[in-house]
VOPAGU-2260 file (C-alpha; in pm, 1 decimal, decimal comma):
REM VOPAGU-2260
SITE   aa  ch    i         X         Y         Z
SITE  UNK   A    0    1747,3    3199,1    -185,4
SITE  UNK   A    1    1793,7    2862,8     -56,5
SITE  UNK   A    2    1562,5    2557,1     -55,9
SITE  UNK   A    3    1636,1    2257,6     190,2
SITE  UNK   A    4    1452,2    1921,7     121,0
SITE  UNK   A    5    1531,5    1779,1     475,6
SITE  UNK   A    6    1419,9    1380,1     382,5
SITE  UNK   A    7    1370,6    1177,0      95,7
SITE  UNK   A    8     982,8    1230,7     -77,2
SITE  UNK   A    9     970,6     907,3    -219,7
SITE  UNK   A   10    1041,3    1000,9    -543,7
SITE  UNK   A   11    1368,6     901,3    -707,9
SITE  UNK   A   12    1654,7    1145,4    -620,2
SITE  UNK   A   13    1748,0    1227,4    -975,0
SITE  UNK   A   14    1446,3    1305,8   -1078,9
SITE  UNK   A   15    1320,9    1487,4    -812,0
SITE  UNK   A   16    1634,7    1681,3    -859,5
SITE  UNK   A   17    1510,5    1718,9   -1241,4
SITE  UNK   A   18    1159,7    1793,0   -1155,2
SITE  UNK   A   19    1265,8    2047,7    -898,6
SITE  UNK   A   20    1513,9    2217,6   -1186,8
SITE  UNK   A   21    1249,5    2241,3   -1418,1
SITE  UNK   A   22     956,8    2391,0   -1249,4
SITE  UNK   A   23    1137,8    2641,2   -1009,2
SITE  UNK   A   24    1362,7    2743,6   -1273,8
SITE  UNK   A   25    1691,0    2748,6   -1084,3
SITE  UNK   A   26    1547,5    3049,5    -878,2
SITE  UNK   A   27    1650,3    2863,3    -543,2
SITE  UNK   A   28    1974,6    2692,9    -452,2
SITE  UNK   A   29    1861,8    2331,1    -351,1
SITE  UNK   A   30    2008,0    2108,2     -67,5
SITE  UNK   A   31    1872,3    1787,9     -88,7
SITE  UNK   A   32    1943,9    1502,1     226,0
SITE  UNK   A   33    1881,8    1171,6     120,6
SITE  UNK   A   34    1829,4    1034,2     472,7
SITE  UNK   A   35    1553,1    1164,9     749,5
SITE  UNK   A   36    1612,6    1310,7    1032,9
SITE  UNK   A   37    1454,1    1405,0    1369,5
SITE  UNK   A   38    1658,7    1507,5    1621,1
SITE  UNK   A   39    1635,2    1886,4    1666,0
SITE  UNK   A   40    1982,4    1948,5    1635,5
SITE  UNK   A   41    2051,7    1791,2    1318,3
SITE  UNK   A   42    1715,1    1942,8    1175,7
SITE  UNK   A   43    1856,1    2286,8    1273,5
SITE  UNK   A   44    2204,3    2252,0    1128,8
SITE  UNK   A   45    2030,3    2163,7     847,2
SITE  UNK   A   46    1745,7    2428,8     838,6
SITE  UNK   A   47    1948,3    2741,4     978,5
SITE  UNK   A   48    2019,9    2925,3     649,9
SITE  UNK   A   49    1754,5    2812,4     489,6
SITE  UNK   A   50    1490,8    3027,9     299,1
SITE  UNK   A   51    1205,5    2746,8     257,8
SITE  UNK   A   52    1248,8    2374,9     333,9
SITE  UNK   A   53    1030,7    2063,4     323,9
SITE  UNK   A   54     967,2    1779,9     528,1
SITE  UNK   A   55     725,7    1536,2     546,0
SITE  UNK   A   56     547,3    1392,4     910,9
SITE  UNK   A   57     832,9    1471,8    1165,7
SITE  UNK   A   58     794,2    1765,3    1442,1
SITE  UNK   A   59     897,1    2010,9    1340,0
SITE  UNK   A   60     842,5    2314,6    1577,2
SITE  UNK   A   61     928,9    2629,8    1747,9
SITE  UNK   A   62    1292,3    2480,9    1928,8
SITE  UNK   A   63    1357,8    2436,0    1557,4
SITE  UNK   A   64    1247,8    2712,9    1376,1
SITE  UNK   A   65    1344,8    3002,5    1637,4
SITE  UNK   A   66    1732,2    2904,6    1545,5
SITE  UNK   A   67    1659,3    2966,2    1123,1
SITE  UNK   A   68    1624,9    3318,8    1134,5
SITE  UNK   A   69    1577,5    3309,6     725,2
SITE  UNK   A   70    1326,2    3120,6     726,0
SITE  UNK   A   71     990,3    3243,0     528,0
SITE  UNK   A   72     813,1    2893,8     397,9
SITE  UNK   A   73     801,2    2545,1     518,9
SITE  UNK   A   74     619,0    2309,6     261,6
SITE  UNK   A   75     468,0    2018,1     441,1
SITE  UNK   A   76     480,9    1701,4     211,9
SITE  UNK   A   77     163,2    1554,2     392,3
SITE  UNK   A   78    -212,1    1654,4     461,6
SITE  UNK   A   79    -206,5    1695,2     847,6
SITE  UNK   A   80       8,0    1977,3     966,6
SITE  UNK   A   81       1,4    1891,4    1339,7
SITE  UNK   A   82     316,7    1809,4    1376,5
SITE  UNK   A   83     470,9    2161,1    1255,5
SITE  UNK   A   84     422,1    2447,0    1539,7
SITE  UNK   A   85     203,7    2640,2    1274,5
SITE  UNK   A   86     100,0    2925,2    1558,1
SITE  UNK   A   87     470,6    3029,5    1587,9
SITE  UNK   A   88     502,6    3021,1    1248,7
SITE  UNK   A   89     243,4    3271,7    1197,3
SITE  UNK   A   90     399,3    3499,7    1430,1
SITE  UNK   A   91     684,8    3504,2    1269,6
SITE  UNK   A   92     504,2    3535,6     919,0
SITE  UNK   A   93     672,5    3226,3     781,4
SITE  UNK   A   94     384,9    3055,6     500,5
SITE  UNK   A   95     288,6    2683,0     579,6
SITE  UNK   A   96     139,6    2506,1     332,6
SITE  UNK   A   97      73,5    2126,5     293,3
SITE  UNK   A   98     -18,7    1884,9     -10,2
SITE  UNK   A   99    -349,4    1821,5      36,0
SITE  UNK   A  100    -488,5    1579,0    -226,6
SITE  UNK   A  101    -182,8    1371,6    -283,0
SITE  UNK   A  102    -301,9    1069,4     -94,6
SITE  UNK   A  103    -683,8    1072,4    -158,5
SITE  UNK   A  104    -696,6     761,3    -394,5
SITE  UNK   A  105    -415,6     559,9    -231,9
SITE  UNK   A  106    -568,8     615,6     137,6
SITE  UNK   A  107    -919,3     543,8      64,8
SITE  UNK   A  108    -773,0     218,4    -138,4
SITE  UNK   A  109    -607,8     157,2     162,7
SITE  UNK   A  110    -947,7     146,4     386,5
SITE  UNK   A  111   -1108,8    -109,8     163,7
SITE  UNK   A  112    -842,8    -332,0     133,1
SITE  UNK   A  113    -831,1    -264,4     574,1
SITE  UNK   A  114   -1193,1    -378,1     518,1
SITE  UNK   A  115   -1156,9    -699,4     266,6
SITE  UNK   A  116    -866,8    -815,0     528,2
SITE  UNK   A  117   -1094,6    -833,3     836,9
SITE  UNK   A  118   -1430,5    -903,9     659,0
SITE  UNK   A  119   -1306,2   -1146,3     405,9
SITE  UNK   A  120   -1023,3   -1277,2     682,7
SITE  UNK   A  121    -751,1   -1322,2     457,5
SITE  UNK   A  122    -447,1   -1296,7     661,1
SITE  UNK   A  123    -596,9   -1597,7     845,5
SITE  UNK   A  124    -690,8   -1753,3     550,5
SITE  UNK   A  125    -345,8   -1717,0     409,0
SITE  UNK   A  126    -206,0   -1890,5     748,0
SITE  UNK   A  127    -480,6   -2183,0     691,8
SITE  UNK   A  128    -392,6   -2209,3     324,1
SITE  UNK   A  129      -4,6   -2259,0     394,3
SITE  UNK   A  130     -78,0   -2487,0     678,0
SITE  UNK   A  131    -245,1   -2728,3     450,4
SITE  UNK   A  132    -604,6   -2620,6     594,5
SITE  UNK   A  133    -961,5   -2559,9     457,6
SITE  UNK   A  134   -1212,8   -2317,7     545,6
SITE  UNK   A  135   -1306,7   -2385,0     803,0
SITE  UNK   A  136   -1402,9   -2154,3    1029,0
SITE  UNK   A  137   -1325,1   -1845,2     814,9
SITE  UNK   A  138   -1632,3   -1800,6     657,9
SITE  UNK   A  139   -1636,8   -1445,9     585,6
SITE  UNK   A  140   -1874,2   -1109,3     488,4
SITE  UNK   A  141   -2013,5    -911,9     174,8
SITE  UNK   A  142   -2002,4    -554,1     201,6
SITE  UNK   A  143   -2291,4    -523,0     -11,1
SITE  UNK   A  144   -2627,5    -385,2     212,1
SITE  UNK   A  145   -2369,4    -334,4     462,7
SITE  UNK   A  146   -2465,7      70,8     668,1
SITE  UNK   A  147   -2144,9     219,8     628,7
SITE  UNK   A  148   -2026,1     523,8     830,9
SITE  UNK   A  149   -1772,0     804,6     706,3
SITE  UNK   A  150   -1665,7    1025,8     979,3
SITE  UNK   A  151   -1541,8    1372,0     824,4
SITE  UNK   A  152   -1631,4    1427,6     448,1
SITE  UNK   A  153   -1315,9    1595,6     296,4
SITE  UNK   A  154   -1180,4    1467,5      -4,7
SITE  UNK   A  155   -1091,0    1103,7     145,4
SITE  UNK   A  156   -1396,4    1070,0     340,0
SITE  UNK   A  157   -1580,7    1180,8      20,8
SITE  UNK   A  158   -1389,7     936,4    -202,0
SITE  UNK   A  159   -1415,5     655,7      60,8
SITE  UNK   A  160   -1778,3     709,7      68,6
SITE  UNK   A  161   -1818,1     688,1    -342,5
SITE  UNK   A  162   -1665,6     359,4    -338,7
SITE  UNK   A  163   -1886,8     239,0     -50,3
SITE  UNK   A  164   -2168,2     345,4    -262,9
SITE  UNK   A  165   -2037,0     133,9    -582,0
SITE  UNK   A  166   -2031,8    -149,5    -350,5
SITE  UNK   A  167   -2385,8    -139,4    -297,9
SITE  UNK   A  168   -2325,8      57,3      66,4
SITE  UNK   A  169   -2573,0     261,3     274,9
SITE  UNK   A  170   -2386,8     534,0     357,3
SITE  UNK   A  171   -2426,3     783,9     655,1
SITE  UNK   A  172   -2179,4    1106,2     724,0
SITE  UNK   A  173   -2067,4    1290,3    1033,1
SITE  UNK   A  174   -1888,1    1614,2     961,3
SITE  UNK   A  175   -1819,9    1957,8    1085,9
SITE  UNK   A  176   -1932,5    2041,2     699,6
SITE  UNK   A  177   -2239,4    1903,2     566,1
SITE  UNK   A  178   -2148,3    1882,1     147,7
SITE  UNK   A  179   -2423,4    1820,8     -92,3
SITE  UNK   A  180   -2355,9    1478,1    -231,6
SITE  UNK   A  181   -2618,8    1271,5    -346,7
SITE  UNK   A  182   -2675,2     898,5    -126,3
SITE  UNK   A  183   -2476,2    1032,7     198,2
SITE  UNK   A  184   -2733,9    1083,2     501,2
SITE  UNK   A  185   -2565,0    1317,0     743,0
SITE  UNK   A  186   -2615,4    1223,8    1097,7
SITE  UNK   A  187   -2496,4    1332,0    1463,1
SITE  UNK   A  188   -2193,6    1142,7    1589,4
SITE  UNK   A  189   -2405,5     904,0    1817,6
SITE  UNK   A  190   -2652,9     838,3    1518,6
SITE  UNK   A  191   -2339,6     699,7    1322,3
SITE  UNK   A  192   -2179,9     472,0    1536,6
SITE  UNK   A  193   -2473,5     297,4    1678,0
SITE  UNK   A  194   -2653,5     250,0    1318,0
SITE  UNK   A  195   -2347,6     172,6    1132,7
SITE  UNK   A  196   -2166,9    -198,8    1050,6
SITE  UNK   A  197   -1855,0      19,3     935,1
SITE  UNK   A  198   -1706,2     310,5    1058,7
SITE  UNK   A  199   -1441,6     487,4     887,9
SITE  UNK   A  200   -1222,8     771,4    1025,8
SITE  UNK   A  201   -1136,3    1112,8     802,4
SITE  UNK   A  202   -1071,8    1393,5    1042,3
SITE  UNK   A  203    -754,6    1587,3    1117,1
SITE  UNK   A  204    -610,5    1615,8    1435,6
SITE  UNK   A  205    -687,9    1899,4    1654,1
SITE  UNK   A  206    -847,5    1973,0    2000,3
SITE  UNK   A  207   -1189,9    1855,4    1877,6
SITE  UNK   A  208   -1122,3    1552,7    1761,3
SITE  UNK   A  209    -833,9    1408,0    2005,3
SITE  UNK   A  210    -988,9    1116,5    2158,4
SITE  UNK   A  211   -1264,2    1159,3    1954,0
SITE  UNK   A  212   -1354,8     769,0    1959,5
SITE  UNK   A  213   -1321,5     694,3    2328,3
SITE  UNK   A  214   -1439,7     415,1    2582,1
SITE  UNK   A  215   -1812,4     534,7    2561,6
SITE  UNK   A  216   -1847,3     589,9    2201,2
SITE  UNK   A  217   -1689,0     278,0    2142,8
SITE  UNK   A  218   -1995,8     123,8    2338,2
SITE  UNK   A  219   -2255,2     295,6    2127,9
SITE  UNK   A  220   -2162,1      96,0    1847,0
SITE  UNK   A  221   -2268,7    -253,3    1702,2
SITE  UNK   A  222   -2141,6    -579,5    1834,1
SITE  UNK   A  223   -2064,7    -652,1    1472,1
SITE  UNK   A  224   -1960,7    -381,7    1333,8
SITE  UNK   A  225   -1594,9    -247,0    1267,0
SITE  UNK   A  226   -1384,2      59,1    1307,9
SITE  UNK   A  227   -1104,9     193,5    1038,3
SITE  UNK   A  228    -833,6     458,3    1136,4
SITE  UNK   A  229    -635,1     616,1     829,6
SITE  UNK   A  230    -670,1     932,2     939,1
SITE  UNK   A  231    -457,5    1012,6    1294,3
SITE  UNK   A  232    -380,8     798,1    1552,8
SITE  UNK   A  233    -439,5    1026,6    1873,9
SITE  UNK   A  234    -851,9    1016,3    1688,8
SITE  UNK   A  235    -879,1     673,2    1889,7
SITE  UNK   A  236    -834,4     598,0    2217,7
SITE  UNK   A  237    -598,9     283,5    2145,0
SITE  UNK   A  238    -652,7     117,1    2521,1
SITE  UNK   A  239   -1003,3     165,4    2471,0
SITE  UNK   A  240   -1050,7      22,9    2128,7
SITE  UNK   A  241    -842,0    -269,3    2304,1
SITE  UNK   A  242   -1086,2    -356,7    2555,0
SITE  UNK   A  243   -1378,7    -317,8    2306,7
SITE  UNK   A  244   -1228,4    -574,4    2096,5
SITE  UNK   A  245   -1138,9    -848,4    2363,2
SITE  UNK   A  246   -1462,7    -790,2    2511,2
SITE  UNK   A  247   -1646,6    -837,6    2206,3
SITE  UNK   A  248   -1812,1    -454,9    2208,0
SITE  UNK   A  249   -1752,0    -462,0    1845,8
SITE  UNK   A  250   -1612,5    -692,7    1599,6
SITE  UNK   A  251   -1299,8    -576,5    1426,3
SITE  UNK   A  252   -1058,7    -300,9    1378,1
SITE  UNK   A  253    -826,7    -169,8    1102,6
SITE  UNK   A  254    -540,6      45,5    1185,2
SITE  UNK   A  255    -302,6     200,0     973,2
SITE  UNK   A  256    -203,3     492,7    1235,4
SITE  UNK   A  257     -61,1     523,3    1575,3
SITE  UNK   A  258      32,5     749,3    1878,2
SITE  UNK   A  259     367,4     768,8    1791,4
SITE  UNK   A  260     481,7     732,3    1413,3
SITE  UNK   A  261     627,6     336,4    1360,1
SITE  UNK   A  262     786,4     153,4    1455,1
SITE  UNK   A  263     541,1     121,1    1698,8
SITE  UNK   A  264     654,0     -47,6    2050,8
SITE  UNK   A  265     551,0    -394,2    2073,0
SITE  UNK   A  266     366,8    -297,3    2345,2
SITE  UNK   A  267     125,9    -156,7    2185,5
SITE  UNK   A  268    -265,5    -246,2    2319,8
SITE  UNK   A  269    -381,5    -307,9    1972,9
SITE  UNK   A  270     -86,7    -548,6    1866,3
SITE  UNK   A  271    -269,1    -843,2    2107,5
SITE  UNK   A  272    -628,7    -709,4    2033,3
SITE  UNK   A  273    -858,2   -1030,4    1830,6
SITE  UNK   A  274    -989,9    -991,9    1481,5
SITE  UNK   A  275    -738,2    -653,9    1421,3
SITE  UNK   A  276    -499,6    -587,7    1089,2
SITE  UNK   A  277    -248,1    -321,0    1131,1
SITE  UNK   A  278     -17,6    -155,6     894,3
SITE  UNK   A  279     273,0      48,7     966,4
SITE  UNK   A  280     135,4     394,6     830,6
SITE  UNK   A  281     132,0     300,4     485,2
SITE  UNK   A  282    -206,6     406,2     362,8
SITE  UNK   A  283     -78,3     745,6     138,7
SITE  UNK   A  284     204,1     572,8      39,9
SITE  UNK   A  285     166,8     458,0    -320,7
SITE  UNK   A  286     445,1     523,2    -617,3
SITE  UNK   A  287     148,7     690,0    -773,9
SITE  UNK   A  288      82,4     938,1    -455,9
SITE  UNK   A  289     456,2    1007,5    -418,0
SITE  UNK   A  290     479,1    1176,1    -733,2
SITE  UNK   A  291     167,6    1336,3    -747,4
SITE  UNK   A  292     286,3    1494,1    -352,7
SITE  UNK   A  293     631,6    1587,9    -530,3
SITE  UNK   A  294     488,1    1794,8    -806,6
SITE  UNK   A  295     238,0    1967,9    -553,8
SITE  UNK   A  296     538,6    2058,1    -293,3
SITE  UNK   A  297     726,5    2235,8    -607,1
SITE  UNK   A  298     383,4    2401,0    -726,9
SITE  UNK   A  299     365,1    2548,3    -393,8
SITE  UNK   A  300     713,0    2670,1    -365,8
SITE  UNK   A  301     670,9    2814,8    -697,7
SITE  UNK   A  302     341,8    3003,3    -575,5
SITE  UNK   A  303     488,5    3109,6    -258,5
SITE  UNK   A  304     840,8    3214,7    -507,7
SITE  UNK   A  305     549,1    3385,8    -689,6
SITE  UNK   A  306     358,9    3594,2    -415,1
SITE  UNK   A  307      54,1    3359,2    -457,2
SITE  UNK   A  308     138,4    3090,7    -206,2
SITE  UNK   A  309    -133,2    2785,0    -244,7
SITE  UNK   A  310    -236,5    2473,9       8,8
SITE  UNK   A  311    -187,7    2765,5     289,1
SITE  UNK   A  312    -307,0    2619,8     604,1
């Protein structure tokens, strides 16, 4: 059987190579490309005799996978699968599974440092402080008292919220599954974004929540308060978040994900939008998370090798 790891996992090629000898045993030939990918004709060439491959957050769907007729798992190296055409897969019985868990820690770190830049204004601050400047003008906020708002309660949104709590947060929940944690109140949708001073995004994407945060609900929330996107861009209306900024409807944003994977056109609404911090879809990206996402993709190859495929979605 053969394995095909289409794109680099962030993990050192020799010792992914290692890692991937020792846990599956040499029960799969392994092709390994060291550079990514996209278009569908090089993914097929590479793909077509394939038994299982893994790839990361490229599509990945059926003008792909109709032309590798041996073709039985794909292991996604990421948490959101909406990118792989997971419908035809399940026609043709090929397993899906994803690494869920990888990226909790390094994605909710990534939300409070999102936070700390717009609340504490340091990439400002670092501009005044080069320019021979003071303070002025850059006074900034504690995120102690603040109401804090986590929207989906997975593991991230979970996580997120613990750390909200250890910084002396209130902190409300909106989520399609109400968990039992101690210090979350559960609200509706509406009840979260016009109570809270920070609202945090943790949902997948899928037909519910596309657009989830559009024009109106951007206008039931606080003139002060500010909205955080880790999760998936297409979540947020991006021309809408746009005008809520420049118009003051609320008071900052931090955005780590996009329409369209980076680099993002220059066009982009948000890249002009006041009091906003970007980053280039970095927040599961740690040295840490890589290697803890490399050991889960060969765990689930050797489950699905196995008969007892895990991370099944």
């Amino acid at each position: 059987m053969k394995l095909v790891i289409l794109e680099p996992l962030g993990v050192d090629k020799e010792k992914l190579l290692a890692m991937t000898s020792q846990m599956l045993e040499n029960r799969m030939e392994v092709v390994y490309y060291d550079t990514r990918a996209e278009e569908a004709e090089v993914l097929i060439e590479r793909s077509k005799d394939a038994h299982a491959v893994v790839l990361t957050n490229f599509r990945y769907g059926r003008e792909i996978i109709e032309h590798c007729p041996e073709l039985k798992m794909i292991c996604v190296a990421f948490t959101g699968v909406d990118h792989v055409d997971v419908e035809y897969c399940h026609e043709r019985g090929i397993t899906v599974c994803n690494c869920a868990g990888y990226s909790t820690v390094a994605v909710s770190d990534l939300v409070f440092g999102l936070i700390f830049s717009i609340y504490r204004r340091i990439i400002p601050c670092d501009k005044a402080a080069r320019a021979g400047l003071t303070k002025a003008g850059l006074i900034g906020f504690e995120l102690e008292g603040k109401k804090f708002g986590i929207i989906g309660t997975g593991a991230i949104g979970l996580r997120t919220a613990g750390i909200a709590k250890a910084f002396g947060c209130e902190v409300y929940a909106y989520s399609r599954t109400v968990k039992p944690e101690t210090g979350i109140k559960y609200v509706d949708l509406d009840t979260l974004l016009s109570t809270c001073d920070i609202v945090s995004l943790h949902v997948p994407l899928n037909a519910g929540t596309k657009g989830l945060i559009d024009g109106e609900k951007l206008k039931l929330m606080k003139k002060d308060s500010i909205l955080i996107n880790t999760a998936r861009g297409p979540v947020v209306n991006s021309q809408a978040l746009a005008e809520a900024l420049e118009s003051g409807q609320i008071a900052g944003a931090g955005i780590d994900v996009f329409e369209v994977e980076p680099p993002v056109p220059q066009s982009h609404p948000l890249f002009n939008a006041p009091n906003t911090v970007v980053t280039p879809h970095v927040a599961f990206a740690t040295a840490e998370s890589m290697e803890k996402r490399a050991v889960i993709v060969l765990d689930n190859i050797d489950g699905w090798l196995k008969g007892v495929p895990k991370n099944v979605v």
